[in-house]
C-alpha positions as CSV (number, residue, x, y, z in Angstrom):
1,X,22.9,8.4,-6.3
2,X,20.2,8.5,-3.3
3,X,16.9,7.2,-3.6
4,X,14.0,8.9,-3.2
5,X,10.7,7.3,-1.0
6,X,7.1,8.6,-1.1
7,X,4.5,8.0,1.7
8,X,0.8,8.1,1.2
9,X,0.0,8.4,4.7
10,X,-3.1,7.0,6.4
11,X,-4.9,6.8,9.8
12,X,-4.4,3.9,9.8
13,X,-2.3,2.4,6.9
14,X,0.8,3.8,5.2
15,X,1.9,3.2,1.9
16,X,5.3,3.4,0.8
17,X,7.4,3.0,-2.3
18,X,10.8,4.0,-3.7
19,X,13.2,4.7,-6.7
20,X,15.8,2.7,-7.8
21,X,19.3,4.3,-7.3
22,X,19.3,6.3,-10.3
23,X,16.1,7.7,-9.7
24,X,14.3,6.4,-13.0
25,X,11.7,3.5,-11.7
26,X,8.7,3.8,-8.4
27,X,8.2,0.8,-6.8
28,X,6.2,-0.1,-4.4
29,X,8.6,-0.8,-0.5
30,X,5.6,-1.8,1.8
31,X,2.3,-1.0,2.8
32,X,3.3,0.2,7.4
33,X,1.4,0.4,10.4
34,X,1.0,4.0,10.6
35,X,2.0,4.2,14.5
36,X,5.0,2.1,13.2
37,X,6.4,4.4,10.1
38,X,8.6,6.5,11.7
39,X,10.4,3.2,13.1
40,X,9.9,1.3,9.9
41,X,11.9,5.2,8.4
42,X,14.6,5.2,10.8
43,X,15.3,1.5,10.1
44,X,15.1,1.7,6.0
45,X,17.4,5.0,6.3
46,X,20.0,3.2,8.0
47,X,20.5,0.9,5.6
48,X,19.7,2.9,2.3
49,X,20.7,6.6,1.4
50,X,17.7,8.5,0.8
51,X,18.2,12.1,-0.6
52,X,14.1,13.4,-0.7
53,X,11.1,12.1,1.2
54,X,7.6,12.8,-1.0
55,X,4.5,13.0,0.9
56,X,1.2,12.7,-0.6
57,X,-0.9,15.7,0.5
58,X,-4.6,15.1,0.4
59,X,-6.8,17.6,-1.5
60,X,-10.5,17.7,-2.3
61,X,-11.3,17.8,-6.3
62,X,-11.4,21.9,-5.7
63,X,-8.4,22.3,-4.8
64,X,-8.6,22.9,-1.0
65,X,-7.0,20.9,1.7
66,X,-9.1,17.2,2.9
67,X,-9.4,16.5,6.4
68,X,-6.2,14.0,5.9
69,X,-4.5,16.7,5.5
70,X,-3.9,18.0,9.5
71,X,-2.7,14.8,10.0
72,X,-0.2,14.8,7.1
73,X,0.9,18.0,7.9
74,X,1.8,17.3,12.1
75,X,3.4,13.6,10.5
76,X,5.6,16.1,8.3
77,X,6.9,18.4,11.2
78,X,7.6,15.4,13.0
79,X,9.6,13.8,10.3
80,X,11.7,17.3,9.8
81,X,12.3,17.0,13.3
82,X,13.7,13.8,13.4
83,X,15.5,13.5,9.8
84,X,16.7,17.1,9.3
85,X,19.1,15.8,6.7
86,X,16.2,14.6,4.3
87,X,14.7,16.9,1.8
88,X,10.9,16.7,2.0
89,X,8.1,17.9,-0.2
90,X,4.5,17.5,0.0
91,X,2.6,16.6,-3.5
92,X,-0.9,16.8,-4.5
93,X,-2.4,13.0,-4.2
94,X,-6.0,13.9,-5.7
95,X,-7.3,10.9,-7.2
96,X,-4.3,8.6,-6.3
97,X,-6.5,6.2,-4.5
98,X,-8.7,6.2,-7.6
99,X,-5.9,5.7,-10.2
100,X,-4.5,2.7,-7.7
101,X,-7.8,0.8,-7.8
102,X,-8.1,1.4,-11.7
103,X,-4.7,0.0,-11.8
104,X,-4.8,-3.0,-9.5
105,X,-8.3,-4.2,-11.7
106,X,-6.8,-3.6,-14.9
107,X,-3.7,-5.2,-14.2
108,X,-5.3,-8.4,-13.2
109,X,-5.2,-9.3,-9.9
110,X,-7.1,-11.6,-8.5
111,X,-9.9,-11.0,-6.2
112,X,-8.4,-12.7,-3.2
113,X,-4.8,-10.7,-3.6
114,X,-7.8,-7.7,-4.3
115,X,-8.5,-8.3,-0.4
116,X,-5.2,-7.0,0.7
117,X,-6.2,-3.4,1.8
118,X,-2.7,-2.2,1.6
119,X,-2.5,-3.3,-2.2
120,X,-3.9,0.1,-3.0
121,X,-1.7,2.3,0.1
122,X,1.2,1.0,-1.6
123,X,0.5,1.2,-5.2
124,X,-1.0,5.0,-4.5
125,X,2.4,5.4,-2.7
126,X,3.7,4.5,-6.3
127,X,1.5,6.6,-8.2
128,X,2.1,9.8,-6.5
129,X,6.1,9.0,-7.0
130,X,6.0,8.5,-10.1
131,X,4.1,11.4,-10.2
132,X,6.7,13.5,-8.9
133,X,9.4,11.8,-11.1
134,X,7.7,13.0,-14.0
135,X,6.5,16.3,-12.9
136,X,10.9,17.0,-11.8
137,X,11.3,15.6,-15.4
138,X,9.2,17.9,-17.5
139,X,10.4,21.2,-15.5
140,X,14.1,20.7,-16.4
141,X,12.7,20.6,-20.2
């Protein structure tokens, strides 16, 4: 079975993570250079099969669209472009960046590894997978 990758895109930073094979577990691939992720892409599809890309679409608390998310949207067109064969869909990320934060503190890690600015890009990229893992779950019930 493919994988499936989200992306919790960034300005500046991307966060990425992935399923296991069977499409059960997120974890966290790699925090990318945003003017690098479509290389860093093109490089991890060659060597894994990825069936859907999820992309973390930025919303305000309301409901309505962030500024993030022009950005997310032009890096999605781009992406279709290039990988035509990969399934994409765009998921609500509201309070992902929260959630990560909560979850790096209350997991224990240390203020030095704290530091790490991708820490929370990739564990958000996590969080909005799992996310859609769950959210594909619960509709087939």
């Amino acid at each position: 079975m493919a994988r499936i990758l989200s992306i919790d895109y960034g300005a500046k930073r991307t966060g990425v993570a992935v399923t296991d094979t069977l499409q059960i577990i997120a974890n966290s691939l790699a925090t990318v250079a945003t003017h690098e992720l479509m290389k860093f892409l093109t490089d991890y599809f060659a060597k894994e099969e990825v069936e859907t890309v999820v992309v973390g679409l930025p919303k305000q608390t309301d409901g309505t669209l962030s500024e993030n998310a022009a950005r997310v949207k032009t890096f999605v067109s781009k992406f279709k472009e290039k990988f035509p064969q990969i399934n994409v869909v765009m998921h609500d990320e509201r309070f992902t960046t929260v959630l990560a934060h909560q979850a790096i503190l209350s997991g224990g890690v240390k203020k030095s590894a704290r530091r790490d600015k991708g820490l929370a890009d990739r564990v958000s990229a996590v969080i909005i997978l799992q996310s859609y893992l769950e959210q594909i779950k619960y509709s087939k019930l």
